[in-house]
C-alpha positions as CSV (number, residue, x, y, z in Angstrom):
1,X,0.0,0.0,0.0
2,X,0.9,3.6,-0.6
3,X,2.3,5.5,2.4
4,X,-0.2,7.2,3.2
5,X,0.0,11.2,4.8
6,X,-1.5,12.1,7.4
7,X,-0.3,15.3,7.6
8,X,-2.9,18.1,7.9
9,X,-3.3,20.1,5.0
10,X,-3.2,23.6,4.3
11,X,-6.4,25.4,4.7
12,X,-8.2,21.9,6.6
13,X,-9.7,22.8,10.0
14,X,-8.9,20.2,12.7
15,X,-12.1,18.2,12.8
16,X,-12.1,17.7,8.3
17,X,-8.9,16.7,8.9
18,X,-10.2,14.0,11.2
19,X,-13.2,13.2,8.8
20,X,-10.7,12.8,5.9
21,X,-8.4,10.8,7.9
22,X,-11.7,8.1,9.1
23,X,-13.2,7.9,5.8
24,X,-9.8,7.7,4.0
25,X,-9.6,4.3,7.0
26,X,-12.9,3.4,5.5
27,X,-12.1,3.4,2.3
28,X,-9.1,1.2,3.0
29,X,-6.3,3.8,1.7
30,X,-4.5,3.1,4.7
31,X,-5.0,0.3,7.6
32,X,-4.1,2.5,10.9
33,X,-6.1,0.7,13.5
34,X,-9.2,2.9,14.7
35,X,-7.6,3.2,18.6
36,X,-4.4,4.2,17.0
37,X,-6.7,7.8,15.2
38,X,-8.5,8.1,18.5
39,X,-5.2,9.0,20.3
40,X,-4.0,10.9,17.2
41,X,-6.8,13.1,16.9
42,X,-7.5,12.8,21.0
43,X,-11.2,12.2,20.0
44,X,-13.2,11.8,23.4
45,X,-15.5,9.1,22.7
46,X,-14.3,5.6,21.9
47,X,-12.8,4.1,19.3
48,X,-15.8,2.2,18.0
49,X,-17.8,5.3,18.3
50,X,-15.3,6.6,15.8
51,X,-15.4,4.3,12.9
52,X,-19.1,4.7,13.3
53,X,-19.1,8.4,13.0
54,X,-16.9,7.8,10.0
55,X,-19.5,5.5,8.3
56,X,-21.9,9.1,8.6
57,X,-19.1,11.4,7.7
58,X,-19.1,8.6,4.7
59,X,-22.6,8.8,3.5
60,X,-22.8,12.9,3.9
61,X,-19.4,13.7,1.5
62,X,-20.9,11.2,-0.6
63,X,-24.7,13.0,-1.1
64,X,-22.9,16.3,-1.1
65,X,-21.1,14.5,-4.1
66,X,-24.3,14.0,-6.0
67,X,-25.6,17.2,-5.0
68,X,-22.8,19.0,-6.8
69,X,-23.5,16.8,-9.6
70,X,-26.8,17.6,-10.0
71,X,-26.2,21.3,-10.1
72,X,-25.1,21.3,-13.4
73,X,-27.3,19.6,-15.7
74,X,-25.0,20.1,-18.8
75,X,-22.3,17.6,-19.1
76,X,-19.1,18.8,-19.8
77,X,-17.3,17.0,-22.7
78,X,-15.2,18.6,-25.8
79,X,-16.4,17.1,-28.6
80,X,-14.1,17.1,-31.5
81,X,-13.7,16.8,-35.5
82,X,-10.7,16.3,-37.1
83,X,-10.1,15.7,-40.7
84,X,-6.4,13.8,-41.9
85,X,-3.9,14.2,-44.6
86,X,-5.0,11.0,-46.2
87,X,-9.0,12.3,-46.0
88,X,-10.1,10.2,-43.1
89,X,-11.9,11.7,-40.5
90,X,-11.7,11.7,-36.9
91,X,-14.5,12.5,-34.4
92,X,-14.9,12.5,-30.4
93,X,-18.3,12.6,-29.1
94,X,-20.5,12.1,-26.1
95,X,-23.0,9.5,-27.1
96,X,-25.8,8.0,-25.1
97,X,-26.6,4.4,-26.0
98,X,-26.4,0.7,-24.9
99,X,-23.4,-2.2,-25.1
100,X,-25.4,-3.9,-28.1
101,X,-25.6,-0.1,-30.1
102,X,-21.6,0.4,-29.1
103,X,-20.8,-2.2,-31.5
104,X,-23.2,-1.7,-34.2
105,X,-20.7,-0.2,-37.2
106,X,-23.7,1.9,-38.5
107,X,-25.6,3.0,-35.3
108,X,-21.6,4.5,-34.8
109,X,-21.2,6.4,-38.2
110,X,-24.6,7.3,-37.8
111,X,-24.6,8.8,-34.0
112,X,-21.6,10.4,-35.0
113,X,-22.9,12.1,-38.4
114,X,-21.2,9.9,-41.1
115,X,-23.5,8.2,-43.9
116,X,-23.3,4.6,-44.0
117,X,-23.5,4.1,-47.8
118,X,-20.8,6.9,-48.6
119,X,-18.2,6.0,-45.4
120,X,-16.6,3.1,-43.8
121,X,-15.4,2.6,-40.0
122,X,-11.7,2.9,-40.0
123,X,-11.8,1.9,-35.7
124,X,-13.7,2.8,-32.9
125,X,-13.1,3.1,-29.2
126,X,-16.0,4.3,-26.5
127,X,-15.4,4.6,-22.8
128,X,-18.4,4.6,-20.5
129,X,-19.0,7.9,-18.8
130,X,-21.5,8.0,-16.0
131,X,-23.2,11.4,-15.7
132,X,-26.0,12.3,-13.1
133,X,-29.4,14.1,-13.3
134,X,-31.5,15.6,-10.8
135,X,-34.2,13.9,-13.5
136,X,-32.9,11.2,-14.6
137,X,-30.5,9.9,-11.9
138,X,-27.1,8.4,-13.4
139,X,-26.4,7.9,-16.8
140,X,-24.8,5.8,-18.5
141,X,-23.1,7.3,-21.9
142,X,-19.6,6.4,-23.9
143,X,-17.1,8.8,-25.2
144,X,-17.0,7.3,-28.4
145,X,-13.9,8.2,-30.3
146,X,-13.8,6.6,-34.5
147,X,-11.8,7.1,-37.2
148,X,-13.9,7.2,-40.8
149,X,-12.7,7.0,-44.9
150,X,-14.9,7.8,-47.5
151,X,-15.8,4.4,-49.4
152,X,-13.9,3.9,-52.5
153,X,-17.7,3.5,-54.2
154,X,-20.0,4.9,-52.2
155,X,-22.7,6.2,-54.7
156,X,-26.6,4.8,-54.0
157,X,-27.1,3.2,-56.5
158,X,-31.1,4.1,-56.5
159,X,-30.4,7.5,-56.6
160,X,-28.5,7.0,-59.5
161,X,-30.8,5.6,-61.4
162,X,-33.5,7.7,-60.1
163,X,-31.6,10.2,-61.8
164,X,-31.0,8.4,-64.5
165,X,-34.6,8.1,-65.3
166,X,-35.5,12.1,-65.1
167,X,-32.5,12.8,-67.2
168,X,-32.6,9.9,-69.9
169,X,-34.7,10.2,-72.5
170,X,-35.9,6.3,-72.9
171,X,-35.7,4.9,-76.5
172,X,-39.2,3.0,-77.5
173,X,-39.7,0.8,-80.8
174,X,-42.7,-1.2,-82.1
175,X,-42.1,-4.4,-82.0
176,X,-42.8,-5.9,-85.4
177,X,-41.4,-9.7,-85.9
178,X,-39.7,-10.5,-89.0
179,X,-38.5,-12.6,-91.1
180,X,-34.9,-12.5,-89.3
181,X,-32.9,-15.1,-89.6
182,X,-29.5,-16.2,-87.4
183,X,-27.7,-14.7,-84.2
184,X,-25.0,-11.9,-84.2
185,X,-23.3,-12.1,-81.2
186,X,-21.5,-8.7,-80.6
187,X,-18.7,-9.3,-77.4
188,X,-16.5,-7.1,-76.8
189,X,-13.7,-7.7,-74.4
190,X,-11.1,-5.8,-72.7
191,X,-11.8,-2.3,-74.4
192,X,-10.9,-0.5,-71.4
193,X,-12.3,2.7,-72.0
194,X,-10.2,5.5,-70.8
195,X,-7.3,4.2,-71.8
196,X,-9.4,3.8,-75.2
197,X,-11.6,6.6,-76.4
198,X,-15.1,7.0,-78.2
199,X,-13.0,8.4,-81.2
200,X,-10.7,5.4,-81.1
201,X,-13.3,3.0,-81.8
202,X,-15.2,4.8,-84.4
203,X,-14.2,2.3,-86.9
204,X,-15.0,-0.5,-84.7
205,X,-18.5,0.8,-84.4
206,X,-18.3,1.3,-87.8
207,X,-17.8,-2.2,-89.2
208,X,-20.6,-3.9,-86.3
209,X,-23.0,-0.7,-88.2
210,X,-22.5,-2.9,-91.1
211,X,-22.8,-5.9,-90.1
212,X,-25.8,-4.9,-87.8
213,X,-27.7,-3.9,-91.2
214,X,-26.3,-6.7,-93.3
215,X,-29.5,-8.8,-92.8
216,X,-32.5,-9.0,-90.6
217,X,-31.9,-11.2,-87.8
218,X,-33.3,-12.9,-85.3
219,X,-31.4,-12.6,-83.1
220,X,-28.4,-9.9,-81.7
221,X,-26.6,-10.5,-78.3
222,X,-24.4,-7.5,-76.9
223,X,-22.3,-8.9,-73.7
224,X,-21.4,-5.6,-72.0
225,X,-18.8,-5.0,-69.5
226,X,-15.3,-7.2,-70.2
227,X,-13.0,-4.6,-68.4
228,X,-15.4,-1.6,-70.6
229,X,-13.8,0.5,-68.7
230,X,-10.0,1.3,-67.3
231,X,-11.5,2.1,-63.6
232,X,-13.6,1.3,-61.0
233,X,-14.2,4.6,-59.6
234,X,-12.2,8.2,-59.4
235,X,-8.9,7.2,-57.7
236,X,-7.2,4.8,-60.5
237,X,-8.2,1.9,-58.7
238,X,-8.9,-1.5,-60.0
239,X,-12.1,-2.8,-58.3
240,X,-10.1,-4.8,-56.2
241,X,-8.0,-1.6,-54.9
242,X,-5.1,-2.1,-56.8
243,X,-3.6,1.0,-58.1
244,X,-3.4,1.1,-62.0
245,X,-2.9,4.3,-63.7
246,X,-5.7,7.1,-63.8
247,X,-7.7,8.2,-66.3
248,X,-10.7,10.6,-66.8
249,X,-13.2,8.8,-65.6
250,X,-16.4,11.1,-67.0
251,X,-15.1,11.2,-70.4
252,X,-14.4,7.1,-70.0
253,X,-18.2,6.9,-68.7
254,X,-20.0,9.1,-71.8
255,X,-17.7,7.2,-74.5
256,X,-19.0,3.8,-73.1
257,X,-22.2,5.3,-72.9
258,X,-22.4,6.7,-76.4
259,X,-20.8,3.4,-78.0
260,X,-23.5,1.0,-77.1
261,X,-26.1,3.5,-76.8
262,X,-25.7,4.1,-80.7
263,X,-25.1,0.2,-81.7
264,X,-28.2,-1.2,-79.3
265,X,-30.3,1.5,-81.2
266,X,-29.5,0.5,-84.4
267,X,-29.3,-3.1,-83.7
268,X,-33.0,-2.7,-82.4
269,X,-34.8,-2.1,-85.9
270,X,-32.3,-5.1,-87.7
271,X,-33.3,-8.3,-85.4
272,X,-36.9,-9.9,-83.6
273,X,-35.2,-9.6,-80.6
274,X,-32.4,-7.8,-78.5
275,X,-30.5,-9.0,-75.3
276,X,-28.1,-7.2,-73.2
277,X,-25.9,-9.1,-70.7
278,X,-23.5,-7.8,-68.4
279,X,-20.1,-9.6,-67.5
280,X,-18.5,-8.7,-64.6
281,X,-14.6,-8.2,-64.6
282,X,-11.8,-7.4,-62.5
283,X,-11.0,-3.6,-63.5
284,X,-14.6,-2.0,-63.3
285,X,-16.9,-4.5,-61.2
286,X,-19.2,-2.0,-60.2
287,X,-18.9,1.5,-62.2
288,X,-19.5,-0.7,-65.7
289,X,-22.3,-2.4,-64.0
290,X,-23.7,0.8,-63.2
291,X,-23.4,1.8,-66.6
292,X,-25.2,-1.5,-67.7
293,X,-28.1,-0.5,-65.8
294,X,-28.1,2.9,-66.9
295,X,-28.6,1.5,-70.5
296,X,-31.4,-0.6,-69.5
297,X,-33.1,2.8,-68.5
298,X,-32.4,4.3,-71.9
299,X,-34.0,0.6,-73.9
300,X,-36.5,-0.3,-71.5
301,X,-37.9,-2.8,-74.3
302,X,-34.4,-4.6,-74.4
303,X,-34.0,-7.7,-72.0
304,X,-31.2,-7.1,-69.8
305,X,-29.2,-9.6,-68.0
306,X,-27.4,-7.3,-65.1
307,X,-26.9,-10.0,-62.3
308,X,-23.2,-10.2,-61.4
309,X,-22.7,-14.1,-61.9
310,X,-19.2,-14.8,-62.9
311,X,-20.6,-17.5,-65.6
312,X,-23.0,-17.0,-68.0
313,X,-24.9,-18.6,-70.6
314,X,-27.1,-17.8,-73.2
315,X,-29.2,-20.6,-75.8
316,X,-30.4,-20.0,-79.0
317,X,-32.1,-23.0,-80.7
318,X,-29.2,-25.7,-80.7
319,X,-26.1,-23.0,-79.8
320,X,-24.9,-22.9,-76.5
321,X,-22.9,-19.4,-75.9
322,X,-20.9,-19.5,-72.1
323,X,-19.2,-16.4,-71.6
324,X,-16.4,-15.2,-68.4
325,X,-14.2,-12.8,-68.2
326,X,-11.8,-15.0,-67.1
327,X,-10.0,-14.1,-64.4
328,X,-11.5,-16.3,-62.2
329,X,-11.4,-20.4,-62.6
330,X,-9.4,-19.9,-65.7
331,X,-8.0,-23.2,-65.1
332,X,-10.8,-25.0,-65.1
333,X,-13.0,-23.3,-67.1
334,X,-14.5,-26.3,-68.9
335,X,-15.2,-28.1,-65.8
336,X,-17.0,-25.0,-64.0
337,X,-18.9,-24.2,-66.6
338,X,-20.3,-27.7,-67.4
339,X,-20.8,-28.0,-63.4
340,X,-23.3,-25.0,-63.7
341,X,-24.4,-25.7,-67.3
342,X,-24.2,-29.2,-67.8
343,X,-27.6,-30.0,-69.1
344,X,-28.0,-27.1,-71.9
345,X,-24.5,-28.0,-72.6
346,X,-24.7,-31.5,-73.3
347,X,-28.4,-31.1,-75.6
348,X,-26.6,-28.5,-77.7
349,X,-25.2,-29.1,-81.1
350,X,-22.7,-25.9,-80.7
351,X,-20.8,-25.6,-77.9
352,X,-18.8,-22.4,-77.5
353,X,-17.3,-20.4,-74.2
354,X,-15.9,-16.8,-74.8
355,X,-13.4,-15.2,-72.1
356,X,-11.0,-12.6,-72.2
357,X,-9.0,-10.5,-69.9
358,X,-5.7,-12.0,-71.0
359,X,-5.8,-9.4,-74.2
360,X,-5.0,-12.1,-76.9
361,X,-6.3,-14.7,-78.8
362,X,-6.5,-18.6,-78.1
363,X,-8.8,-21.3,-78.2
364,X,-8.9,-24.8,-77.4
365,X,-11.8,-27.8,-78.0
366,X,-12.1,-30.4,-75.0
367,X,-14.6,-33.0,-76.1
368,X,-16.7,-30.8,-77.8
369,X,-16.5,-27.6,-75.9
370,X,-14.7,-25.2,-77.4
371,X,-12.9,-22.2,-75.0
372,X,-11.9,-19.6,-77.2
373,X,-9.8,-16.7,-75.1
374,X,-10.9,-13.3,-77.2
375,X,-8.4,-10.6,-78.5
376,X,-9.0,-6.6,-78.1
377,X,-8.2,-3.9,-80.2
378,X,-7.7,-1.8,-77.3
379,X,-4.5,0.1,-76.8
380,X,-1.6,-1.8,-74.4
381,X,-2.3,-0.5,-70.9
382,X,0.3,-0.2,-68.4
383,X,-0.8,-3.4,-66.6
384,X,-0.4,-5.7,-69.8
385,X,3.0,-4.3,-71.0
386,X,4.3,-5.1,-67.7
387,X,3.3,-8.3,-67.4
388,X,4.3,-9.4,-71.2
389,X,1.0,-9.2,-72.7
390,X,2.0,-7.5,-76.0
391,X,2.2,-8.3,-79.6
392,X,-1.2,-9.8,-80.0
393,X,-3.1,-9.5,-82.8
394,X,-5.2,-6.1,-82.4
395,X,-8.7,-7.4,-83.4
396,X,-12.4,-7.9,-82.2
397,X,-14.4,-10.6,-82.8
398,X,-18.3,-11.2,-83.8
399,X,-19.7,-14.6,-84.3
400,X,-22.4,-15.4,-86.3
401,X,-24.5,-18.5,-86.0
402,X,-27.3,-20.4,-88.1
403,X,-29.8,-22.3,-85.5
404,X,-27.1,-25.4,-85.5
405,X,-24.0,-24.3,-86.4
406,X,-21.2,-21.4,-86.1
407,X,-21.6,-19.8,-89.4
408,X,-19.1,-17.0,-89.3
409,X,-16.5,-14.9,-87.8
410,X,-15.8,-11.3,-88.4
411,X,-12.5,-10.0,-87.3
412,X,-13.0,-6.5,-86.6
């Protein structure tokens, strides 16, 4: 134990210094034996009246305690805001609320101000502090200190498209069957827009114009997404957070936009039907997504596929058309796919899976499924030159089949 001083203090009449003393005895800050303070102090009753005087002195200090508590109804706490080089924020506040809301990750961002869908919790730390009330008696609040950064995508998405809806003027077309005949299937992987403008592709878009009004179809497939664009948000990020270089991402966004929004109209008055399908990538997961959807505001007659399935498949009469972006499972591509596919797969007479994301061209036929790895004409991004991807042919493909076989392919 502490040695303990039981010296009298400056400004302490003789009897508080023999109330501090007892109560100090009480509350076991020093172990002098009760006879031993009787003699010190010369108090004329006995010892054992002492300790019980002490148990009142106690009780009184303590009510004078709350009383002086209870004076001042306002508690006093600095709360603070504080905002970091790096753009995470810090804020200190005084919040009431229970064990079970001190660890609920958006009752925190909330109480202290943050939205949930635009920030994330960085950490957290909250302390109880007990305050008093002449009305409500003690409280029980936490100084809740936490650290916040913004989300890498934080938009709401059904803003967005709210938005989308007021500002889009919607593209409507009778629907007038014909006498169409074959699919076109339009996919194109890896243009990484951004890297890759609008004007860059103008002969791209071009040459599908012409095949698009070569014929009536039946049929045209557009599979959107394939790394469209170089980004996944405003940071030159990849959608898994690696740091790739940075392009505009507004300009990337409107020449995606304008690309298919151009193509899907024209292809709409050349075939019975249109469909749309998104395929999610590793670059742009959720801004090309977003931009999926934001088409299927503009062609609300068009099917759209936008679920985020890393395999896909689409059936036309006897064809069988799997598409990945493939960099996921690459290695077992054939398996996976005839795991999640393997009845359509087995009735069809054509059998073909399309993947990219490698930025050349292979393919190879395992009993009757044939995995062909699709080229770009996209420019070499950074990523690709580094990791020996160059010297590929520069060159789209579009496939065209007849209800039982591949007919065509147009290199682009």
């Amino acid at each position: 134990m502490t040695e303990y001083n039981f010296d009298r203090l400056q400004g302490e009449t003789a009897f508080s210094h023999l109330k501090r003393v007892a109560i100090d005895k009480l509350n076991k800050l020093h172990n002098t034996d009760w006879l031993d303070i009787k003699e010190m102090f010369e108090f004329q009753h006995s010892a054992e009246s002492l300790r019980k005087y002490a148990a009142g002195w106690k009780i009184e200090e303590e009510a004078k305690e709350l009383e002086r508590m209870s004076e001042d109804e306002n508690v006093q706490y600095k709360e603070t805001t504080e905002i970091l080089a790096d753009g995470s924020h810090k804020s200190d506040k005084l919040i009431r609320m229970n064990a079970e809301q001190s660890k609920d990750v958006d009752y925190l961002l909330s109480a202290h101000g943050f939205d949930s869908k635009a920030w994330e919790l960085v950490n957290a730390r909250n302390n109880i502090w007990n305050v008093h009330s002449k009305q409500d008696g003690v409280q029980t609040l936490y100084s809740s200190k936490i650290t916040v950064k913004p989300k890498v995508v934080g938009f709401d998405i059904d803003k967005f498209l709210a938005k989308a809806k007021q500002e889009i003027t919607p593209v409507h077309i009778e629907t007038i069957n014909t006498d169409g005949e074959g699919l076109l299937e339009i996919p194109l992987f890896d243009m990484h827009f951004g890297v890759n403008t609008y004007e860059d592709y103008i002969p791209v878009r071009d040459k599908i114009y012409d095949k698009i009004l070569s014929k009536k179809w039946d049929r045209i497939l557009f599979i959107i997404g394939q790394d469209l664009l170089h980004n996944n948000g405003f940071d030159g990020k990849t959608s898994s957070g690696t740091p790739i270089e940075k392009v505009d991402m507004d300009k990337a966004w409107d020449d995606a936009f304008r690309f298919y929004a151009e193509l899907i109209d024209e292809a709409q008055v050349k075939a019975n039907k249109v469909d749309c399908s998104y395929s999610i990538a590793n670059h742009d997961d959720s801004m090309s997504w977003a931009l999926v959807k934001t088409l299927e505001v503009k062609f609300p007659d068009i099917e759209f596929d936008t679920s985020k399935k890393v395999r896909k498949a689409y059936i036309w009469n006897d064809i069988f058309l799997g598409y990945s972006h493939g960099h996921k499972g690459a290695n077992r591509i054939h398996e996976n796919f005839l795991s999640d596919f393997g009845k359509p797969m087995a009735n069809a007479k054509v059998v073909e899976i399309h993947t990219g994301h490698l930025h050349t061209e292979a393919a190879k036929d395992k009993f009757g499924v044939l995995v062909r790895t699709l080229s770009t004409k996209g420019k070499t991004d950074d990523w690709h030159d580094d990791n020996g991807f160059v010297g590929a042919h520069k060159r789209f493909q579009l496939f065209e089949y007849s209800p039982s076989a591949l007919e065509a392919i147009y290199y682009i």
